[in-house]
C-alpha positions as CSV (number, residue, x, y, z in Angstrom):
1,X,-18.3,-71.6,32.7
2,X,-18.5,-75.1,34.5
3,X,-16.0,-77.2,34.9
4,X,-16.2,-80.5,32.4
5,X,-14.1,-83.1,31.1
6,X,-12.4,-83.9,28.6
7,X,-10.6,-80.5,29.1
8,X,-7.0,-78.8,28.6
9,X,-6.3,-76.2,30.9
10,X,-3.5,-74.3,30.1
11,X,-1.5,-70.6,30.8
12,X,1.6,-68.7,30.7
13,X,2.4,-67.8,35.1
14,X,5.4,-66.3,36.5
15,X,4.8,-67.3,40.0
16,X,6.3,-65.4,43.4
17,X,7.4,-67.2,46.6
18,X,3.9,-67.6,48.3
19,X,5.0,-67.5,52.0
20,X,4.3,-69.4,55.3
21,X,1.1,-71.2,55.6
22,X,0.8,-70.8,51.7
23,X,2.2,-74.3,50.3
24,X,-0.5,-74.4,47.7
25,X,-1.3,-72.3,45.0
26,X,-3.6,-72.7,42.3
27,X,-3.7,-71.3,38.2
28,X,-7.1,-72.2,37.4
29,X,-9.4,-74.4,40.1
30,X,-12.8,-75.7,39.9
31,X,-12.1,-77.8,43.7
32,X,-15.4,-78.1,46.0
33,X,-15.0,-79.0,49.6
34,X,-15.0,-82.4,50.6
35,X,-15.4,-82.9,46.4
36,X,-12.4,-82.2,44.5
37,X,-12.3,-80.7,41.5
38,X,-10.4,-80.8,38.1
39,X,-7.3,-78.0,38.7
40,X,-4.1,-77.2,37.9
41,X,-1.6,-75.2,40.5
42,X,1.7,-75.7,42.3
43,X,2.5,-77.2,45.6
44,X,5.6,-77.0,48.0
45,X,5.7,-80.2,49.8
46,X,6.2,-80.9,53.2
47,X,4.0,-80.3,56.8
48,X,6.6,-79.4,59.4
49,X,9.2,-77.4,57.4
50,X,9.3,-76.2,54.1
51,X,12.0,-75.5,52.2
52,X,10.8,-72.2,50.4
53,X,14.3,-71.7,48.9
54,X,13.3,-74.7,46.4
55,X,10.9,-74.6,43.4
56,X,7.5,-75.5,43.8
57,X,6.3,-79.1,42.1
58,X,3.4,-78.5,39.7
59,X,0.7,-80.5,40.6
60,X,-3.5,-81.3,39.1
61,X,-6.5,-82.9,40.9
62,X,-8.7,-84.8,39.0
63,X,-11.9,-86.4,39.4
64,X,-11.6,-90.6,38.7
65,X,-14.8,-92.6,39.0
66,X,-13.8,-93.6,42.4
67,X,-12.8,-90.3,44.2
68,X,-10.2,-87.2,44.3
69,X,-7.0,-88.1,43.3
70,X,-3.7,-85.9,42.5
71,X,-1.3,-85.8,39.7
72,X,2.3,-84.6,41.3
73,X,5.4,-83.7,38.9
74,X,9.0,-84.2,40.7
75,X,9.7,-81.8,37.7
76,X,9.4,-78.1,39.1
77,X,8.3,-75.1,38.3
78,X,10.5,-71.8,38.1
79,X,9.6,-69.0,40.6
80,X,10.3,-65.7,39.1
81,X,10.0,-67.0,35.5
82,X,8.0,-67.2,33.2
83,X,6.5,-71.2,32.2
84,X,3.8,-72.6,30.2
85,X,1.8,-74.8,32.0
86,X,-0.9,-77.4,30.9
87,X,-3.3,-80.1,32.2
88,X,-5.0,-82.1,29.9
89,X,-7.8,-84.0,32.1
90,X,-8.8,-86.8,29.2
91,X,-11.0,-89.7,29.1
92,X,-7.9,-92.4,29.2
93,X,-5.7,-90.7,31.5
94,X,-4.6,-87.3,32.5
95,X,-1.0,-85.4,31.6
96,X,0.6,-82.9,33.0
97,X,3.4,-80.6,30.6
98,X,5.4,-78.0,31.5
99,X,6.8,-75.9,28.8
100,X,6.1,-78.3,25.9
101,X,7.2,-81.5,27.4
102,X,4.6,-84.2,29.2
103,X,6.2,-84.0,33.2
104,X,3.5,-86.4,34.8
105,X,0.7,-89.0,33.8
106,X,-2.6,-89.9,36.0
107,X,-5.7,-91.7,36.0
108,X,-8.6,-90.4,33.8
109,X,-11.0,-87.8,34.7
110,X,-14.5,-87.8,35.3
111,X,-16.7,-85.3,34.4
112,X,-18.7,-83.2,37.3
113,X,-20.2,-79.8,35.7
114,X,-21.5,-78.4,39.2
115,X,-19.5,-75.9,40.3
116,X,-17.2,-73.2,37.9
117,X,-13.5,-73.3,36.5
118,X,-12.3,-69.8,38.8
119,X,-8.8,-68.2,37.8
120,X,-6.2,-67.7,40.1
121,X,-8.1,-70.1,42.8
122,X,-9.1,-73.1,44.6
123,X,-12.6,-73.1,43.7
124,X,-15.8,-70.3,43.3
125,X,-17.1,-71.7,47.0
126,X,-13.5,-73.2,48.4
127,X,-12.8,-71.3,51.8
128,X,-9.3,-72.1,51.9
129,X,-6.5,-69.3,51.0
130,X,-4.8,-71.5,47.9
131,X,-4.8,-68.2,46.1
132,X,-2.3,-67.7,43.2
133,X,0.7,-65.3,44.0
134,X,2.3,-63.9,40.7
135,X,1.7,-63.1,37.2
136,X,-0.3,-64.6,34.7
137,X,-0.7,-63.3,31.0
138,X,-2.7,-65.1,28.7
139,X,-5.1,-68.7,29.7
140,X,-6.8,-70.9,27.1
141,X,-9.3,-73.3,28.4
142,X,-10.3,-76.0,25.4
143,X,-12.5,-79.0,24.7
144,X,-11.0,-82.3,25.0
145,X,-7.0,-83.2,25.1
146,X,-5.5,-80.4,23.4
147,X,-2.1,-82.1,23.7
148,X,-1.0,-85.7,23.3
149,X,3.2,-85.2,22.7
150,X,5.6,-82.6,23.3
151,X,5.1,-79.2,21.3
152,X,6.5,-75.7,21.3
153,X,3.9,-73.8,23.3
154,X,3.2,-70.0,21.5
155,X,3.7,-67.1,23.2
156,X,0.0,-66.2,22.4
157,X,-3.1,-68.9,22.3
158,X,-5.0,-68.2,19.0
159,X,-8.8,-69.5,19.1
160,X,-9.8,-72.6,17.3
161,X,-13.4,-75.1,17.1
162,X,-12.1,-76.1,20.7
163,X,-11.5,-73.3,22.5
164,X,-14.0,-72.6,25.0
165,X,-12.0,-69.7,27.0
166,X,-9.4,-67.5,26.3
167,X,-7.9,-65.0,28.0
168,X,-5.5,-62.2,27.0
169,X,-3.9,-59.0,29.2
170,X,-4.5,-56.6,26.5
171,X,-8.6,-56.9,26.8
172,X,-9.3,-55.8,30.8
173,X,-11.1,-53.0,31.3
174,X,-11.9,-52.2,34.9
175,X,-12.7,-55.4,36.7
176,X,-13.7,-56.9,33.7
177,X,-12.2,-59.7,31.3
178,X,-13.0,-60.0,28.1
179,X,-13.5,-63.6,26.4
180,X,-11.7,-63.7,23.3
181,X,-13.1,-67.5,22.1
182,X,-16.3,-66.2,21.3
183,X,-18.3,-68.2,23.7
184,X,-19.2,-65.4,26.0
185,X,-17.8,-66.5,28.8
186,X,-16.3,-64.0,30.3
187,X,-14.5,-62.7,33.4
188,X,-14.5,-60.5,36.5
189,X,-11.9,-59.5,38.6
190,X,-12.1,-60.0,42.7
191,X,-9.6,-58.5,45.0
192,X,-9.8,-60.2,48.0
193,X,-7.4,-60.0,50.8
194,X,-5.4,-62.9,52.3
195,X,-4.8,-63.3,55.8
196,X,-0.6,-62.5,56.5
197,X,-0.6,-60.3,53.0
198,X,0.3,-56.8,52.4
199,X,-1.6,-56.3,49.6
200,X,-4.4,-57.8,48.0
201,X,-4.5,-60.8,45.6
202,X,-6.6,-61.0,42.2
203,X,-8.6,-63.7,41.3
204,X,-10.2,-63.9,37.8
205,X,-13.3,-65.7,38.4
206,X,-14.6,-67.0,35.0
207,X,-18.5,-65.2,34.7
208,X,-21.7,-68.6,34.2
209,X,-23.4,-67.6,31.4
């Protein structure tokens, strides 16, 4: 599916401590080289030491009219437990929540449809190794801003008129994902392995129609 805007981007993660040369880590990406994209992910700050021992700051890139620009939250995100995480990319301004409540506000976003929303990555065509290390159980991806104040997120996403993706653990099969929305967009699982890991990472690539 390509990436558009207005657009909430939102899933349940239980990130893992990513490691050196890892500081940032996406949930769902749509970022072309040199381009930007609109994404959501977390990032540990810093170039010539990193404190690992802290949380990570969850972060979005948008796409204003006049260039790349990034939304950071001083509010972090728990490794090793499980969060809700959205980004709602609107046509006023952008807002970040973290389990219910709004954590950061940016610019608006601009709408680009040339390259795909990918799961668990940078981008379909980004080079870099911004891979996401932990677990993710369910991801909703909807049309327009989804969320305006602070709400109680569900344990589950239930389809709706604006729901465009949605992903749930209990409809894999193989390397396959199964879109639950009804829009047919759905997914297939790539193992690739990152330089410095053990074992392979997953990334859930969201399938153009």
């Amino acid at each position: 599916m390509d990436r558009f805007a207005p657009v909430t981007l939102e899933a349940w993660v239980k990130p893992e401590v990513p490691g050196p040369g890892r500081e940032m880590r996406y949930f769902i990406g749509s970022d072309i080289p040199e381009k930007s994209g609109i994404s959501i992910g977390m990032w540990y700050p810093g170039f010539d030491y990193i404190d690992w021992s802290a949380e990570p700051m969850f972060i979005a890139q948008l796409l204003p009219e006049n260039g790349s620009r990034w939304v950071v939250s001083n509010t972090r995100i728990p490794v090793g437990t499980w969060s809700h995480v959205a980004g709602v990319f609107g046509s006023e301004k952008s807002v970040l929540f973290l389990n219910g409540r709004p954590v950061a506000r940016g610019l608006a976003t601009g709408n680009s449809p040339d390259t795909p929303f990918v799961i668990g990555h940078a981008g379909r065509d980004n080079p870099s190794n911004h891979f996401f290390v932990g677990k993710m159980y369910t991801i909703r991806i909807s049309r327009g801003e989804r969320y305006h104040d602070a709400f109680t997120p569900s344990t589950t996403f239930e389809k709706d008129d604006a729901t465009l993706l949605l992903y749930d653990p209990s409809h894999v099969e193989g390397n396959r994902v199964t879109d639950l929305s009804g829009k047919g967009n759905h997914g297939v699982i790539k193992k690739r392995e990152a330089p410095g890991d053990s074992n392979s990472l997953v990334d859930d690539e969201t399938a153009k129609k």
